[in-house]
Structures are given as structure tokens and as C-alpha cells.
C-alpha atoms as one frame of an Amber mdcrd trajectory, in Angstrom:
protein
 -17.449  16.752 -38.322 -16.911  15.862 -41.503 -13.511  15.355 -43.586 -12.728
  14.927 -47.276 -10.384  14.954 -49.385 -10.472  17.062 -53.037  -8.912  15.800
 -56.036  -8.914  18.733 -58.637  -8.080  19.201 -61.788  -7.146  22.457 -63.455
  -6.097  24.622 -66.869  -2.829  24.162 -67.791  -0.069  26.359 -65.244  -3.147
  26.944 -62.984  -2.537  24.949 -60.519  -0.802  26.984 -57.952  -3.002  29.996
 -58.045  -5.606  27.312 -57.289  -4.538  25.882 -54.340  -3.237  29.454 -53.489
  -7.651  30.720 -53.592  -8.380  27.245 -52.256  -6.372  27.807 -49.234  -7.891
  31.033 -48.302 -12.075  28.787 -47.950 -12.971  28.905 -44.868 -13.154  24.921
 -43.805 -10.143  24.313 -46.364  -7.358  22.903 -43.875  -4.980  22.382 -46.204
  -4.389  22.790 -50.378  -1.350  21.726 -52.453  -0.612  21.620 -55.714   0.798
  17.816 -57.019   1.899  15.973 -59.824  -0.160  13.206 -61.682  -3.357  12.956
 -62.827  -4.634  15.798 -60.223  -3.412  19.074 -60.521  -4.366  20.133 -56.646
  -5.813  17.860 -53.576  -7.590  19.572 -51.035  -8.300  18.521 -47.456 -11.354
  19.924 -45.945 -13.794  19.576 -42.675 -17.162  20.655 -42.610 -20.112  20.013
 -39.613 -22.119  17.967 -42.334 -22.330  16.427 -45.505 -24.381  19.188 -46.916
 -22.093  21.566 -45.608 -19.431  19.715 -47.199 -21.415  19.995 -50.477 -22.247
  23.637 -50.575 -18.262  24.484 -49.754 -17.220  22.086 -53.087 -20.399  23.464
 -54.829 -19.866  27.223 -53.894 -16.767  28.096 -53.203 -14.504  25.646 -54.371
 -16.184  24.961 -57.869 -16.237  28.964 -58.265 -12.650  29.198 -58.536 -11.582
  30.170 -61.960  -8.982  27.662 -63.927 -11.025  24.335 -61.561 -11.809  21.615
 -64.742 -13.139  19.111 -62.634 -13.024  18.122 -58.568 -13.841  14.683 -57.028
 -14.737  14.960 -53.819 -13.343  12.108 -51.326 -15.390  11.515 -48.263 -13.519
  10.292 -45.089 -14.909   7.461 -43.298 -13.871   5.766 -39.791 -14.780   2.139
 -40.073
């Protein structure tokens, strides 16, 4: 399994409707909307880095009023 965090950055007063879509991905375990310089951070699991990749790719990065997204790999050393 594979975890990640996504750092997101929206339009203007987007934000919540955002992490409101977000949280409705399947694999999304969590979304909220924060201050600073991301407007949303995302946690998410996936069974493998591609997998991980095609939900940011398309699902996430289909979301109307998403600017940008970093996506934030978890790793157990």
C-alpha cells in the first residue's frame, strides 16, 4: 500500500468545494481545506505507485477550481 500526501492549490474561495469532491475519490482518506500557501492537503492510499498516479492524474487533477497539486509520497525508512 501506498500513502501520500496532496498539497493543492486552488481558485480563489474554491477551496472547500475542493476538498468537499476530493473527499468523495475513492482511495482519498481524508481532504481538508487549510491556510498558507496550500489551499487543500489530501491524504490518500493506493496499492501502487501507478495507482497512486492515475488517482492524482484522473480524478484528482479533474476537479474543477485545482491550480496545481504536489503529490507527497510516504516513505518508512
Amino acid at each position: 500500500m501506498v500513502q501520500a500526501y496532496i498539497l493543492i492549490q486552488t481558485e480563489v474561495g474554491k477551496a472547500t468545494a475542493v476538498a468537499e469532491s476530493i473527499a468523495k475519490i475513492q482511495g482519498v482518506v481524508q481532504a481538508e481545506d487549510v491556510t498558507g500557501p496550500y489551499d487543500v492537503i489530501v491524504r490518500a492510499e493506493a496499492g501502487s505507485i501507478d495507482d497512486l498516479g492515475r488517482l492524482v492524474v484522473a480524478q484528482v487533477q479533474q476537479i474543477e477550481g485545482i491550480t496545481r497539486t504536489l503529490t507527497c509520497p510516504v516513505v518508512r525508512l
